[in-house]
C-alpha positions as CSV (number, residue, x, y, z in Angstrom):
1,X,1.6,3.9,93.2
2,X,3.7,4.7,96.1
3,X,6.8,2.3,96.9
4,X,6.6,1.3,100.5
5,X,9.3,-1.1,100.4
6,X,11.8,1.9,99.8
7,X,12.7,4.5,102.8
8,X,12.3,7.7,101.5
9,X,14.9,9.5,99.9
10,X,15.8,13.0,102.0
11,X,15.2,16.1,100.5
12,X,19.1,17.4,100.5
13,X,19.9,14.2,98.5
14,X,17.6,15.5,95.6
15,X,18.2,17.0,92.4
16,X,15.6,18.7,90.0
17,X,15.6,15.2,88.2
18,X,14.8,12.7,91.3
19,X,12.3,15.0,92.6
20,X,10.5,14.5,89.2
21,X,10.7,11.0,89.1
22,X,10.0,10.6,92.9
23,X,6.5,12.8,93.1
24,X,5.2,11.7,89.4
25,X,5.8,8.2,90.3
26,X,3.6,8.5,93.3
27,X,6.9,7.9,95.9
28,X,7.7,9.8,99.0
29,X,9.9,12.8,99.9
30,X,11.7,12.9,103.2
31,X,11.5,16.6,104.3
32,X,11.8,15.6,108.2
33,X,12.5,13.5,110.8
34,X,8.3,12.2,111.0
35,X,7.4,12.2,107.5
36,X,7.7,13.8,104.3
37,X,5.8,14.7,101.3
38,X,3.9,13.0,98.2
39,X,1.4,14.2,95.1
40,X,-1.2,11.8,95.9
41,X,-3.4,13.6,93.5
42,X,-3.2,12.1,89.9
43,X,-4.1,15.7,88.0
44,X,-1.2,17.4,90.5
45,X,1.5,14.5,89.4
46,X,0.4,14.9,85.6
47,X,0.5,18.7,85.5
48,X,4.5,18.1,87.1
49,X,4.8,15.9,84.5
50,X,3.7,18.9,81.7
51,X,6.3,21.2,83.9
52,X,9.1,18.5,83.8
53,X,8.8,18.6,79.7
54,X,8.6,22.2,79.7
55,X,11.4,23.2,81.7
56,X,12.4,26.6,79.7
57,X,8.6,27.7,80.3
58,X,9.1,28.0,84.3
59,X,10.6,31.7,84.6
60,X,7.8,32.7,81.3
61,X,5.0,34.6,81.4
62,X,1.5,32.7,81.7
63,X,-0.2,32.1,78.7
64,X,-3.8,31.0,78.0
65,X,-2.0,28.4,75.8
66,X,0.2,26.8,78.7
67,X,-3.2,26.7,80.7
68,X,-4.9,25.0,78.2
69,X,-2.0,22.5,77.7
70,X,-1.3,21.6,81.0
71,X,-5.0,21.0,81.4
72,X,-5.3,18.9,78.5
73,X,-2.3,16.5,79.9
74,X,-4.8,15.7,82.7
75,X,-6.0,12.8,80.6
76,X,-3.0,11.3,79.7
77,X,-0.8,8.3,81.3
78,X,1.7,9.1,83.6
79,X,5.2,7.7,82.7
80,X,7.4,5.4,84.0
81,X,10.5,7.2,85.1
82,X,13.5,5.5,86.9
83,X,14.7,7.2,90.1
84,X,17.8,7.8,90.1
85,X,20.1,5.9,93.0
86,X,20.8,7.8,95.9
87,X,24.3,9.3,96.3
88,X,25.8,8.5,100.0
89,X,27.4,11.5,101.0
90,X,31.3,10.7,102.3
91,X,33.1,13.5,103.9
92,X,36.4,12.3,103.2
93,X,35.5,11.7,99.7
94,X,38.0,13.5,97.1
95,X,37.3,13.6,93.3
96,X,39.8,14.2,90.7
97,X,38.5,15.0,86.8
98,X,41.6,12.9,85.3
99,X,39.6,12.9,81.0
100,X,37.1,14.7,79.4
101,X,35.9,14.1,75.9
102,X,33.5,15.8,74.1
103,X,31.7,15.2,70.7
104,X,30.5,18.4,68.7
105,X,30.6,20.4,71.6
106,X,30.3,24.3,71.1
107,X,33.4,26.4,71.1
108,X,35.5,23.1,71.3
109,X,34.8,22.0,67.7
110,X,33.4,22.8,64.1
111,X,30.2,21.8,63.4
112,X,30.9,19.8,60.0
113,X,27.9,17.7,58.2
114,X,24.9,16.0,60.7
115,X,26.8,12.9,59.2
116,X,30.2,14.0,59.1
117,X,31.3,15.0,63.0
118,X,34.7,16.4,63.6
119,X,37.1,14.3,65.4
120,X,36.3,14.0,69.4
121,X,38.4,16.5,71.9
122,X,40.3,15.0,74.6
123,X,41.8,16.2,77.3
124,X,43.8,14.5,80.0
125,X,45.5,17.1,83.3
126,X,48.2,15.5,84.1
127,X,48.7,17.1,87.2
128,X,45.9,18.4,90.4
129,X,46.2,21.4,89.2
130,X,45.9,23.0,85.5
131,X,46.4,26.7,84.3
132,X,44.5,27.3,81.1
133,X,46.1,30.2,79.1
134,X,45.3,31.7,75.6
135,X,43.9,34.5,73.7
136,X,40.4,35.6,73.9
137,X,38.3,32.9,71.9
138,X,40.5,30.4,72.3
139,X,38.4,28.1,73.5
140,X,39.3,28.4,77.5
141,X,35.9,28.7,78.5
142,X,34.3,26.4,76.4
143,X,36.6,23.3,78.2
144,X,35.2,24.5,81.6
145,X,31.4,24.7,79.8
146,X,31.8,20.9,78.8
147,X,32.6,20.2,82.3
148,X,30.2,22.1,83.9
149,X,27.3,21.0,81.1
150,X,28.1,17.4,81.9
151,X,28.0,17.5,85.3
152,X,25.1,20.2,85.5
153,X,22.9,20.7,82.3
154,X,24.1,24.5,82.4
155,X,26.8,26.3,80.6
156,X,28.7,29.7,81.5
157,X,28.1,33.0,79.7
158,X,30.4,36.2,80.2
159,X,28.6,38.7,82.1
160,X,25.1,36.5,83.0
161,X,23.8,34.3,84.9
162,X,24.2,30.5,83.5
163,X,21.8,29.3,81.3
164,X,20.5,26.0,80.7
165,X,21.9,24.0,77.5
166,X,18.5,22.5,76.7
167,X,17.1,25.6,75.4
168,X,16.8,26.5,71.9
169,X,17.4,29.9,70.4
170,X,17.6,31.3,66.9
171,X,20.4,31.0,64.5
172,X,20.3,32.8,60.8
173,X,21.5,31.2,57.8
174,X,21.7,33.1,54.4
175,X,20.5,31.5,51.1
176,X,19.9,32.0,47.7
177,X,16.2,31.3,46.2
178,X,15.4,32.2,43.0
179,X,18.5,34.1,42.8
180,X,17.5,35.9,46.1
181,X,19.6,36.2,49.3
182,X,17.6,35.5,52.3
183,X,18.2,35.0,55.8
184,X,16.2,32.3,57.8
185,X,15.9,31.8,61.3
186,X,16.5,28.0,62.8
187,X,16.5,26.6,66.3
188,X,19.9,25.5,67.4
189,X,21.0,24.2,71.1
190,X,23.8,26.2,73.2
191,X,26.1,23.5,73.2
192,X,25.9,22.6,69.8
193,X,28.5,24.4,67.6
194,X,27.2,26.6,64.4
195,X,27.6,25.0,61.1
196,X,29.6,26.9,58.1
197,X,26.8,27.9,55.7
198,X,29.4,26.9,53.3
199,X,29.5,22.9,54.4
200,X,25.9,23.0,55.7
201,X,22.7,24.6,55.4
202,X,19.5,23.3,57.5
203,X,16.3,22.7,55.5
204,X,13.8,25.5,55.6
205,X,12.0,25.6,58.6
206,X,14.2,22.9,60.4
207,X,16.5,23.1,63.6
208,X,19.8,22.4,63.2
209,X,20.7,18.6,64.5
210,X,21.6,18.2,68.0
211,X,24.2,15.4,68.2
212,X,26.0,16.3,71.4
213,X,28.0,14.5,74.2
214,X,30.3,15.1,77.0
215,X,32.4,12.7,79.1
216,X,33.8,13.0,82.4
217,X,35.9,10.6,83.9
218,X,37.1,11.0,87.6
219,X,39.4,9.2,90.5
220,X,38.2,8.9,93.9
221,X,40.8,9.9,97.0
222,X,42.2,6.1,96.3
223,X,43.2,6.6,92.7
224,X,40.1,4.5,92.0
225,X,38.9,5.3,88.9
226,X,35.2,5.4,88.8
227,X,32.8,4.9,86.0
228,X,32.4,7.6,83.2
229,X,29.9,10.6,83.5
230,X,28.4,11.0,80.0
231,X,25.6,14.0,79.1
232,X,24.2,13.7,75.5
233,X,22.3,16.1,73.8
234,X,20.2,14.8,70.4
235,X,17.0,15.9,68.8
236,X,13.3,13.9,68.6
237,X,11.6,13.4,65.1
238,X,9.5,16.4,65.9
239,X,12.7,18.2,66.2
240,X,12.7,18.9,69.8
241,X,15.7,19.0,72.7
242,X,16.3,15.5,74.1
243,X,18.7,15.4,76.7
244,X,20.0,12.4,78.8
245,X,22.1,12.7,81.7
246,X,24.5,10.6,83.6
247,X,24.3,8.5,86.5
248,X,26.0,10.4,89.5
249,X,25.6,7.6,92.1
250,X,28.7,6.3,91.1
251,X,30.7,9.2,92.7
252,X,29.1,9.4,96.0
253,X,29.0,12.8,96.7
254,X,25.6,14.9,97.1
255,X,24.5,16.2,94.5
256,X,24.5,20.3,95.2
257,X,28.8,19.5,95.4
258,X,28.0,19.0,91.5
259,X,27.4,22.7,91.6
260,X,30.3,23.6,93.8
261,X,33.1,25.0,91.5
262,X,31.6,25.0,88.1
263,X,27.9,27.4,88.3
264,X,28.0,28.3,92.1
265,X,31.0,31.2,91.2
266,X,29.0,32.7,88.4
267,X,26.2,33.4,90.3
268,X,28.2,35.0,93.2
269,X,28.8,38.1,91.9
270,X,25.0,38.7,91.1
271,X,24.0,37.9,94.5
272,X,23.0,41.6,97.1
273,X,23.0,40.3,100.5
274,X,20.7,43.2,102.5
275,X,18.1,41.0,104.4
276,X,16.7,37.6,105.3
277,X,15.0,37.5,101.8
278,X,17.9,38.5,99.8
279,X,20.1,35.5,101.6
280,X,17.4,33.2,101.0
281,X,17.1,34.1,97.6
282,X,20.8,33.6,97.5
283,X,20.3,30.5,99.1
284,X,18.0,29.7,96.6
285,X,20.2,30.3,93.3
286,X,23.1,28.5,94.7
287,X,21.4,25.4,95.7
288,X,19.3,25.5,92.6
289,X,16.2,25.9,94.5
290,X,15.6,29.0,92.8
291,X,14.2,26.5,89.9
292,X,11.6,25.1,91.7
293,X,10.5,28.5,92.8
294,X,9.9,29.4,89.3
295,X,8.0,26.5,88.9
296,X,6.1,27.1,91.9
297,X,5.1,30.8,90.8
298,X,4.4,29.3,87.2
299,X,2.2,26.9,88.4
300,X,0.3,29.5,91.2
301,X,-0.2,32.5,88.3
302,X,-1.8,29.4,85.9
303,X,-4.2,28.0,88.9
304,X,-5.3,31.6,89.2
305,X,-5.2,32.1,85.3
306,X,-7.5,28.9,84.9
307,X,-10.0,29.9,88.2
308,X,-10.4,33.3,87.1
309,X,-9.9,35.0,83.4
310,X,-10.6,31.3,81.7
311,X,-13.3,30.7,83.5
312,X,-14.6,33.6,82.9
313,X,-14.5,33.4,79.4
314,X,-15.5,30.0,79.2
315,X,-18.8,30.8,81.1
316,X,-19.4,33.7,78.6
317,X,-18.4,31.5,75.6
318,X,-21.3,29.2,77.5
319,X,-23.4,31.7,77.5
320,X,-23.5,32.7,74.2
321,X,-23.8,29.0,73.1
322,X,-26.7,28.6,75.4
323,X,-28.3,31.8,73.1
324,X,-27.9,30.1,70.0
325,X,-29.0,27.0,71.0
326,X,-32.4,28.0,72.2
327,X,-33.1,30.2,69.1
328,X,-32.7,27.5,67.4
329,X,-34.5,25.4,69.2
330,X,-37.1,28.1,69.1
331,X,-36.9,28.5,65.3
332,X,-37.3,24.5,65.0
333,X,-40.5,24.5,67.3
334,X,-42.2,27.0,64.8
335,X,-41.6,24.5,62.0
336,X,-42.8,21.8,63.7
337,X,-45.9,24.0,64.4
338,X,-46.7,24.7,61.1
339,X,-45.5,21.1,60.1
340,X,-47.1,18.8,63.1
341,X,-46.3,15.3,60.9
342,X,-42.4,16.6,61.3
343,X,-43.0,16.3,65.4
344,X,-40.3,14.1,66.5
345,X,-41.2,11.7,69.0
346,X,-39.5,13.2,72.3
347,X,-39.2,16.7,73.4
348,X,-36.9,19.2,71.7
349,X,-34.0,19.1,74.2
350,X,-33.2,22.3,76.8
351,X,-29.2,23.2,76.7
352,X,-27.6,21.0,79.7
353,X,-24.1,20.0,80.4
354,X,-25.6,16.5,80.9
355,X,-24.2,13.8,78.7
356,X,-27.9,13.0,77.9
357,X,-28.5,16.3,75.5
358,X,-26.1,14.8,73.1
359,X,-27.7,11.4,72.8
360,X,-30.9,13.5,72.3
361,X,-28.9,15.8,69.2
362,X,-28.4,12.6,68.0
363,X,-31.6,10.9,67.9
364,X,-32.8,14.5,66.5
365,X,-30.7,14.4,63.6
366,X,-31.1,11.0,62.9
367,X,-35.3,11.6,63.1
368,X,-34.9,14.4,60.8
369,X,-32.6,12.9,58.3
370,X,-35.0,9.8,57.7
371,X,-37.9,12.6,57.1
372,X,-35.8,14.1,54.5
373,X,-35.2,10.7,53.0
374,X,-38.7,10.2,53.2
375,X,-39.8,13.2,51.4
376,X,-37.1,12.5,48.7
377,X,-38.3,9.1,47.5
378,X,-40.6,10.9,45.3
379,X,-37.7,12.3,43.2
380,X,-36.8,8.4,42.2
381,X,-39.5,8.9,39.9
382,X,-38.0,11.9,37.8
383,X,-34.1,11.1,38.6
384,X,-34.3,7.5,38.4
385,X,-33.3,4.6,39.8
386,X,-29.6,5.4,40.3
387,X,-30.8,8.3,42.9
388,X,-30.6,7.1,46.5
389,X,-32.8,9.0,48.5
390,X,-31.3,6.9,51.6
391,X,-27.8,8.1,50.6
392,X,-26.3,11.3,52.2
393,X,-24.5,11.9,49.3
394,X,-27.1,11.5,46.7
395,X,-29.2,14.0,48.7
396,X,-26.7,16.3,49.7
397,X,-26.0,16.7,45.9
398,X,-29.9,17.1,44.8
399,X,-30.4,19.5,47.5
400,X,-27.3,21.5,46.0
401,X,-28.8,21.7,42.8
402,X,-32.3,22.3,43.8
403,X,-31.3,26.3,45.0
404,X,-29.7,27.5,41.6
405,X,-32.4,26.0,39.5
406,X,-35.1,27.5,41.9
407,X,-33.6,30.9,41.0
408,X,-33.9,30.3,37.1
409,X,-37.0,29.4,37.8
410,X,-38.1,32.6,38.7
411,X,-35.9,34.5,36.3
412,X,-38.3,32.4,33.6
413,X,-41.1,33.9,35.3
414,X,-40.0,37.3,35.2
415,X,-39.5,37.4,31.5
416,X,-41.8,39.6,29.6
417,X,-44.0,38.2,27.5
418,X,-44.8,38.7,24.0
419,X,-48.2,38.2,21.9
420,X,-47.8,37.4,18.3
């Protein structure tokens, strides 16, 4: 249900994050100065949900199998998710990063054991500015990455675009079975640094734990300092990406300065300014809009994907369903026919999308099943009393008997005979 008692939160204040929590929870969007916008529609706000926990799915291809999940999610309760508070923007408002400590963070640290981490990195800049200096590989860029993943859920790659740090890719890992090298793929996160094969060796078919966490800690233009930023990174039973980040109210800044310094420049130089689309699609990347756009497209292509090919298919599967069921039905009203004390006491059913036709399946089967019963009583007399005629199981096994021993049946009959 929507919030009245709240004002609406403006769209410039909202990240990817609120924006889920606003619209799923039912709550308004300011987009102008007389309104704003809201999913009112309980299937709309459950398929965002099914986008929210797909996230690395936006920018994909449309698959019959995304279709058919996020139609199945229809169904299912909506969750609770708390809003983050809203960050005042304050022009005069001046951050400096004064700590930042990392736990098993990639390209700052080893992996070591899932229960052996190696020793958290600190780092404390003394001074406003720092100049990082070292050899390639050093680690330069992986500091800035666990400043820029904390603040942004991205991380910097040389030569691309940045890339989220909640998406798995495959790692390969050599070992011997049965005296056989082999090398087997496992899921491992971008920020989480790869093990030594010689200390550790996921299980077959298993990720690689996720045990992951950044800390920022900043002073505002007073040299007050403000409560810690933390991003963590872990892994769910089932082995997927769970990632938690920090509360950014505490700052007071708007939320697209987060971006400002740490993504923003490696975008830049993959940005061709030509024409009102290219610097909207600039626009878009640099703001982070460029997300929802994905989504958007995503969700358009599997609307169309659903309306069209599926249903499509679906009618023909229908169809062919429809077929079946009427020769049989056919075949059934022949043996009733020939059989009239078999005639079941209400019409053989047409095929129907009512809910009716299966009550009438039902009432069918059961009708049938107590003629078979019926017919079987006789047997007590030759199997004895231990057969059940009443019991699926008794009759399930008589009737699986009954074929093979029909067929040496006749193989007796076919046997020559012989006069002495």
């Amino acid at each position: 249900m929507s919030d009245s008692s709240a004002s609406p939160r403006p769209l410039h204040l909202q990240t990817i994050e609120s924006l889920f929590a606003e619209l799923i929870g039912g709550r308004t969007v300011a987009t102008d100065t007389d309104g704003g916008f809201q999913l009112q529609n309980t299937d709309s706000r459950a398929a965002l949900n099914w986008y929210r926990q797909n996230r690395p799915k936006w920018a994909g291809n449309v698959t019959t199998v995304d279709v058919e999940a996020i139609a199945g999610c229809l169904d299912k309760p909506l969750p609770a998710l708390p809003v983050p508070p809203i960050a005042t923007p304050n022009s005069k408002r001046r951050l400096r990063l004064i700590k930042v400590v990392a736990h098993r963070f990639a390209g700052i640290h080893a992996y070591g054991t899932p229960s052996d981490a190696p020793a958290n990195y600190t780092f404390a800049p003394s001074a406003p500015i720092t100049l990082f200096e070292g050899w390639n590989g050093a680690g330069k860029t992986s500091i800035i990455n666990a400043v820029t993943w904390c603040l942004t859920g991205e991380i910097l790659r040389p030569q691309r675009l940045p890339e989220s740090g909640n998406t798995d890719f495959n790692a390969y890992f050599m070992r011997t079975i049965d005296g056989k090298e082999e090398h087997t793929p496992h899921a491992i996160s971008p920020v989480t640094p790869m093990p030594d094969g010689r200390d550790f060796i996921p299980e077959r078919d298993k990720p690689v734990p996720a045990d992951t966490w950044v800390e920022l800690t900043f002073v505002d233009e007073s040299g007050v300092e403000l409560p810690p930023l933390r991003r963590i990174q872990t892994r769910t039973n089932r082995g997927k990406l769970s990632e938690t980040g920090p509360d950014f109210s505490a700052l007071g800044v708007d939320p697209i300065a987060l971006r400002i310094g740490t993504v923003m420049p490696a975008i830049l130089p993959y940005i061709q300014l030509g024409d009102a689309s290219d610097m909207g699609r600039a626009v878009a990347q640099l703001t982070g809009l460029a997300d929802l756009a994905n989504l958007a497209k995503h969700a358009t292509k599997a609307a169309d994907k659903l309306s069209k090919d599926m249903t499509r298919e679906r009618e023909a599967e229908i169809a062919t369903a429809d077929a079946l069921f009427r020769q049989a039905r056919g075949d059934l009203q022949a043996a009733i026919l020939e059989f009239p004390a078999m005639k079941p006491g209400d019409a053989l059913p047409e095929p129907s999308v009512e809910n009716g036709v299966e009550a009438s399946l039902i009432a069918l089967e059961t009708h049938f099943t107590n003629l078979k019963a019926d017919a079987l009583r006789g047997a007590v007399a030759i199997l004895g009393e231990a057969f059940d005629p009443s019991d699926k199981k008794s009759r399930d096994q008589l009737e699986a008997v009954i074929g093979p021993a029909e067929g040496q049946l006749v193989e007796l009959k076919q046997l020559a005979t012989t006069s002495e």
